[in-house]
Every structure is written in structure tokens, then in C-alpha cells.
C-alpha positions in Angstrom: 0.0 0.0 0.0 1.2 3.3 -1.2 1.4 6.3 1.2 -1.0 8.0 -1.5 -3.2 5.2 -0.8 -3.2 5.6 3.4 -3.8 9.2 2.7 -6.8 8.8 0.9 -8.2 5.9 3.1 -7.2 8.5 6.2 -9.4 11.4 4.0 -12.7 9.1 3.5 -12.5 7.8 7.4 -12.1 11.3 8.4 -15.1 12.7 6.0 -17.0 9.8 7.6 -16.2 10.7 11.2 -17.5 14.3 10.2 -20.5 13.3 8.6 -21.6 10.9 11.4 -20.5 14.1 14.1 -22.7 16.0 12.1 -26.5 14.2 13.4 -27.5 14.4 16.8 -30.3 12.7 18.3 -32.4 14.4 21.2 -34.2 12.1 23.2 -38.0 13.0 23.9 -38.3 15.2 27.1 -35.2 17.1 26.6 -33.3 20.0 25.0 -30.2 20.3 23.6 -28.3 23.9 23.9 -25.6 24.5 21.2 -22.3 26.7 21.5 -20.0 27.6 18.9 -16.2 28.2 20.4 -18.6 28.6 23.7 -20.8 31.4 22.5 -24.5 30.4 22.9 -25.5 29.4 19.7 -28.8 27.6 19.6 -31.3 24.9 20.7 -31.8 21.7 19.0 -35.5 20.0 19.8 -35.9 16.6 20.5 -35.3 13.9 17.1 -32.6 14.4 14.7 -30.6 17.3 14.3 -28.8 18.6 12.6 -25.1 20.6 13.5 -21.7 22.1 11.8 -19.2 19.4 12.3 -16.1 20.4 14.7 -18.0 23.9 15.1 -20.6 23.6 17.1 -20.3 21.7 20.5 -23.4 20.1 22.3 -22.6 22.5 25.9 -25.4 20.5 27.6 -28.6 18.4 27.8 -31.9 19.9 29.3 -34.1 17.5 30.8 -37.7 19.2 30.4 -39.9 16.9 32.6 -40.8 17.5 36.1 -38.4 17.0 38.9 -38.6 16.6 42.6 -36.5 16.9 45.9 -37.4 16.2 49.1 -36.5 18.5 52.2 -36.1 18.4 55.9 -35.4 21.4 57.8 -35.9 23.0 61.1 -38.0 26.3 61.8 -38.5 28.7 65.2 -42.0 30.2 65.5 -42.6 33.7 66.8 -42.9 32.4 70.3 -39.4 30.2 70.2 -40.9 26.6 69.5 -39.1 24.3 67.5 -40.6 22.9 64.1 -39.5 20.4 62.1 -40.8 19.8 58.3 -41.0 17.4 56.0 -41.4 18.4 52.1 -41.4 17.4 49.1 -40.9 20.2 46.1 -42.0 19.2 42.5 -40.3 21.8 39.8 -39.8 22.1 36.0 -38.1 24.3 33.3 -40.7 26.7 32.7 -41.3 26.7 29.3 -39.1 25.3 26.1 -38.7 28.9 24.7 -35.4 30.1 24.1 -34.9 32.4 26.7 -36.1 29.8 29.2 -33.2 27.3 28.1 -30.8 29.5 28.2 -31.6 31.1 31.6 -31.0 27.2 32.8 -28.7 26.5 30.9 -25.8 29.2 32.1 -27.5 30.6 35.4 -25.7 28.2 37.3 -22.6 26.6 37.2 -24.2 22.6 37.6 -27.4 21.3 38.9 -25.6 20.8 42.2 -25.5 24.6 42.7 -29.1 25.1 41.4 -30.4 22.4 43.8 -28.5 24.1 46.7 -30.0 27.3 45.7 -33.4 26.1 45.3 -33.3 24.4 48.7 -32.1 27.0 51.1 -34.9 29.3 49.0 -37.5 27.6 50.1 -36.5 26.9 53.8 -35.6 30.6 54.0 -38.7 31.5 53.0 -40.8 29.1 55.0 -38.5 29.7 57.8 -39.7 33.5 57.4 -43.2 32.9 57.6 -43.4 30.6 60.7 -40.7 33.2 62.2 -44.6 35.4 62.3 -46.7 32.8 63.9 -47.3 31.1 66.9 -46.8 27.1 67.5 -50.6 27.1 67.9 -51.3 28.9 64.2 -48.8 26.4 62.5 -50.7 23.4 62.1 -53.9 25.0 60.4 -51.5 27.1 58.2 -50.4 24.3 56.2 -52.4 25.6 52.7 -51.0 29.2 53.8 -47.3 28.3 54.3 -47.3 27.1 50.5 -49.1 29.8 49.0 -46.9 32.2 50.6 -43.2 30.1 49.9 -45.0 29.8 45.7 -46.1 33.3 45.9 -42.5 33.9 46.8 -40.7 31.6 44.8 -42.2 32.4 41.2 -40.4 35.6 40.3 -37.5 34.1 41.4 -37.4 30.8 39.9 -38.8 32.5 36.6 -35.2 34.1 36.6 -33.7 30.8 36.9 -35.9 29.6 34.2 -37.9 27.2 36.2 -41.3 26.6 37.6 -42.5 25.8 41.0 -45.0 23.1 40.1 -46.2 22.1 43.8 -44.8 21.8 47.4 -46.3 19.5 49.8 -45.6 19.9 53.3 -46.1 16.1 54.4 -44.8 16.3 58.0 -45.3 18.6 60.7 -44.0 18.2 64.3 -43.0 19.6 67.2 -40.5 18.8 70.2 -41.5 16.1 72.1 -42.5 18.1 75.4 -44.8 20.3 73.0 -46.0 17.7 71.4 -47.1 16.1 75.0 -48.4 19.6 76.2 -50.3 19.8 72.9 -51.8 16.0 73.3 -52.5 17.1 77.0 -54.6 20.3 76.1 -56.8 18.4 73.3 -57.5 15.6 76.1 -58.5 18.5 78.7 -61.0 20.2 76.4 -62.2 16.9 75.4 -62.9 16.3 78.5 -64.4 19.6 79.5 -66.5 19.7 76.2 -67.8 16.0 77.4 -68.4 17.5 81.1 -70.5 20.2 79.2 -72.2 17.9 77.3 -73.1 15.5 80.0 -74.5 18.7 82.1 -76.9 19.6 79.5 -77.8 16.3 79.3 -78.5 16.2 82.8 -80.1 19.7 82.9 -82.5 19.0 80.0 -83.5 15.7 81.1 -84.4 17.0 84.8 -86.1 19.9 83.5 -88.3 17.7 81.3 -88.7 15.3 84.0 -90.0 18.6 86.2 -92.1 19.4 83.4 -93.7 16.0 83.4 -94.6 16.4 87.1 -95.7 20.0 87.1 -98.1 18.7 83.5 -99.1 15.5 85.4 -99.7 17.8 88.8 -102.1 20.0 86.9 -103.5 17.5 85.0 -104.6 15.7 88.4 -105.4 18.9 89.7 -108.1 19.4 86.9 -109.4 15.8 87.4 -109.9 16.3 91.0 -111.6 19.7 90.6 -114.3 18.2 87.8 -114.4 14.8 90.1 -115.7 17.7 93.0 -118.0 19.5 90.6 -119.2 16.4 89.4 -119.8 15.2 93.2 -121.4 18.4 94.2 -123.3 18.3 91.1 -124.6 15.0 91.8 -125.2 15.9 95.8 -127.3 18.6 94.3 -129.2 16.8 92.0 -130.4 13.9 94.6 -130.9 16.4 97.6 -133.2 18.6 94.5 -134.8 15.2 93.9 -135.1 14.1 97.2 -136.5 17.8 98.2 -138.8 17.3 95.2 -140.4 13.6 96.5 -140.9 15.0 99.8 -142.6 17.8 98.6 -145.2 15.9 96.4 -145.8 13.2 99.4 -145.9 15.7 101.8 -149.1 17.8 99.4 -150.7 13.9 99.0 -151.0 13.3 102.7 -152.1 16.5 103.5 -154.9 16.4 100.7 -155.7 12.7 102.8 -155.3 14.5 106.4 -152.7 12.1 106.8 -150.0 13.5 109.9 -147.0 14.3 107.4 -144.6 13.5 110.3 -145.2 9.9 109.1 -142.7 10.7 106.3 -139.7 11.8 108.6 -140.6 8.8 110.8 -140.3 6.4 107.4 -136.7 8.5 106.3 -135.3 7.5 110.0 -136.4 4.1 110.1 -135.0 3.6 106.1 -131.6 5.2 107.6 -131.0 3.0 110.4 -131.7 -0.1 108.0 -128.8 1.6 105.6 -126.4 1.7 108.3 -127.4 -1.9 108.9 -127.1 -3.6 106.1 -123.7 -1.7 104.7 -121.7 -1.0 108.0 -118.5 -2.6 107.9 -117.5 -2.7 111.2 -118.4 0.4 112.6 -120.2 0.9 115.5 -123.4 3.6 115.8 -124.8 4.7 119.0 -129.1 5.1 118.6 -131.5 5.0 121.0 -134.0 3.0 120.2 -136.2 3.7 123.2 -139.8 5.1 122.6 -138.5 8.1 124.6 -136.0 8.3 121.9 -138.1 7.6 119.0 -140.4 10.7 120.0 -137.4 12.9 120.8 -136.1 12.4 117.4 -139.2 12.5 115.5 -139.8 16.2 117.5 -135.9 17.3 116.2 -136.8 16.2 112.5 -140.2 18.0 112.6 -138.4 20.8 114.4 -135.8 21.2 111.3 -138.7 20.6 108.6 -140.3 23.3 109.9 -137.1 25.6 109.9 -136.7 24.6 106.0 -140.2 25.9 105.4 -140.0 29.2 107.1 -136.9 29.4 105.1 -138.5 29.1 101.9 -141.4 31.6 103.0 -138.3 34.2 103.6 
């Protein structure tokens, strides 16, 4: 072989070697950022590309897809308590338009910088924002705390050329002895709100119960009251009837000059043979003497005669 020969085989491996350098494939999800003799230069898209062999240079690979990091860092609330977090930050290259690339592309020296950057970021800013707030307030300020570290973050990570997709603040907690205090103050008003709870209970159910006797009270009262009317009612009506019978046997006897003493004689003997035949055990004193009989008979005539001058009046 000639040294023509090696010449010309060198020439067609090297015009290969060019040709080949001159394609560049850009997987799916990323951007390529092209320099020539370091000057940014351009962006190649993801597929096949095209560059100018030994020219331009590939300076670096821009993965476009989302990204995450998680954190753990310690904050002092306004009234010195200890809090610990737990995050987890989801980011991205904000757009793929040119600017965008190359703000990430030459912002920072490597990703190790950026991350470091976009760590203590964050922590400053939460750390900021507890710094205002009281142990009590952090808990139910979870939603706030990342609104305010995004709300913070976006101009600034726009500068970088990235996006602050979402931070989730999965762990909360507290020293130990805060943590027990805390436990101990829920169980106290548990307990209270429990004692409160059992006193209504205990209050309605005695007032209802003193409603129930003050309704059932009343409701007896009424039932005696009618029971009385009813009684006297009925007293009325037999002594009007009785009245009435007397009245009429009285007027026939007279019409047959019959001695109407005969009827008070017949209401005396009828009474002793009522407390005869439904006594029940009791014992009545009568004298049953003739003596006695005419003393009685002269009291009841005595009193019938008193009822009629009463009428006459």
C-alpha cells in the first residue's frame, strides 16, 4: 500500500467521522443547547438534528420533565418553639422557549449549585413565615405556608428559568415536650366539652322530667276539681230530687189529712236499716227507746219546719 493510498483511506474515514458528528439525536423530554467556540448558539428539539461538524459543541442536555427533591429542615415560631418539616418540592423548566433554556442553561454553574439554591430558597422563605406565627397557628397554616413560599418563589425561579410546580408539606411536628403539652390540652378540652355535654344532658333531662310532674300535677289537679264539681253536682241533684219527692208526698198526705210527720218517721227508720245492712265494722250509737223515737221524731219536725220558714223568707 502506497502512502498515497493511506492518505486517501485516512481522508474518507475522516469525512465519515465528520458526517456521522454531524447528526445528533435528542431524546423525547429534553433540550439540547448549542455553543460555537462557547458562544450560545442555539437549541436543537428533541429527534434528529442537525449541526456544523467540529464547530458547534453540544454545551449540555436539558431535561424538560418535572423533577422533585425532598426536604427536611428546622423552623423557630414567633414564640421560640421548634418545628420540624417534612417536604417534598415538584419543579420544572418553565417553558421550552429560548430564553427559558438558556436562563438554565448558564444561570448556574451545575445542577448541584441550582439544587442548593433552590433548597435553602425555600427553607428561607418558610423559615420566614413561621418566624410570624405562633406554634398554635402552624398546624392549620399548612395551605398558607405554601401559597406564601409559591407566591415567593415564582419571580424568582422564573429568573432561573424554572417553575415551581407544587410543594407539599407532608410532616409537621413539634419537640417532644410540645408535642405532649399539645396532646395534653386536646384531652382536657375533650374532656371539658364532654363534662358540658353531659350537664346539658343532665339539665334537660331534669327539666323535662319537672315538666312532666308539674303537667301530670295539673292535669290531676283538673281531674280532682271536675271529680268535686261532678260530686257536688250530683249531691245537688239527689238532695233537689229528694226535696222534690218529699214535697209531692208531703201535698198527697195533706190532701188525705194524713200527719206528714209519718214521712220523717219512714226517712229515720230507712236510715237505720242503711247503716245496717252496709256497715263494715263500725259501731253507731241510737236510742231506740220510745222516749228516743219521739225525741227524734220532735228534732226532724223541728228542722222541717225551719226549711219551710226558710222558703217563705
Amino acid at each position: 500500500m502506497t502512502p498515497s493510498s493511506i492518505v486517501a483511506y485516512l481522508v474518507v474515514f475522516f469525512i465519515i467521522i465528520v458526517i456521522f458528528s454531524s447528526f445528533v439525536t435528542v431524546k423525547q423530554g429534553t433540550i439540547a443547547v448549542v455553543t460555537i467556540f462557547g458562544k450560545y448558539r442555539r437549541i436543537l428539539t428533541p429527534g434528529l438534528n442537525f449541526k456544523i461538524p467540529l464547530i458547534e459543541q453540544i454545551y449540555s442536555k436539558i431535561s424538560i420533565q418535572n423533577r422533585s427533591v425532598e426536604l427536611e429542615f428546622q423552623a423557630v415560631t414567633f414564640d421560640q418553639a421548634n418545628v420540624y418539616f417534612k417536604a417534598m418540592l415538584l419543579y420544572s423548566v418553565l417553558d421550552q422557549q429560548e430564553e427559558s433554556i438558556k436562563n438554565v442553561a448558564f444561570k448556574f454553574v451545575d445542577e448541584r449549585n441550582l439544587m442548593q439554591a433552590l433548597i435553602r430558597t425555600v427553607e428561607g422563605s418558610i423559615r420566614a413565615f413561621v418566624a410570624t406565627k405562633r406554634q398554635s397557628e402552624v398546624l392549620i397554616l399548612r395551605r398558607d405556608i405554601v401559597e406564601h413560599v409559591k407566591e415567593q418563589l415564582d419571580t424568582i425561579l422564573e429568573g432561573w428559568g424554572y417553575h415551581l410546580q407544587d410543594l407539599q408539606l407532608n410532616d409537621i411536628t413539634f419537640d417532644d415536650i410540645i408535642m405532649k403539652s399539645m396532646s395534653q390540652v386536646v384531652a382536657s378540652n375533650n374532656l371539658k366539652a364532654a363534662a358540658e355535654n353531659e350537664g346539658q344532658a343532665l339539665l334537660i333531662t331534669k327539666t323535662k322530667a319537672a315538666e312532666a310532674d308539674g303537667n301530670a300535677i295539673k292535669i290531676s289537679a283538673e281531674a280532682e276539681r271536675q271529680a268535686a264539681q261532678l260530686r257536688g253536682q250530683g249531691i245537688a241533684l239527689f238532695r233537689e230530687e229528694v226535696a222534690k219527692g218529699m214535697s209531692t208526698a208531703a201535698k198527697e198526705m195533706q190532701s188525705a189529712n194524713m200527719d206528714t210527720s209519718v214521712i220523717l218517721f219512714t226517712m229515720w227508720t230507712e236510715s237505720i236499716k242503711h247503716f245496717a245492712e252496709n256497715s263494715k265494722g263500725n259501731v253507731i250509737f241510737l236510742d231506740g227507746s220510745t222516749d228516743g223515737m219521739h225525741r227524734t221524731m220532735k228534732e226532724m219536725m223541728s228542722l222541717n219546719l225551719l226549711d219551710k220558714d226558710k222558703v217563705k223568707k
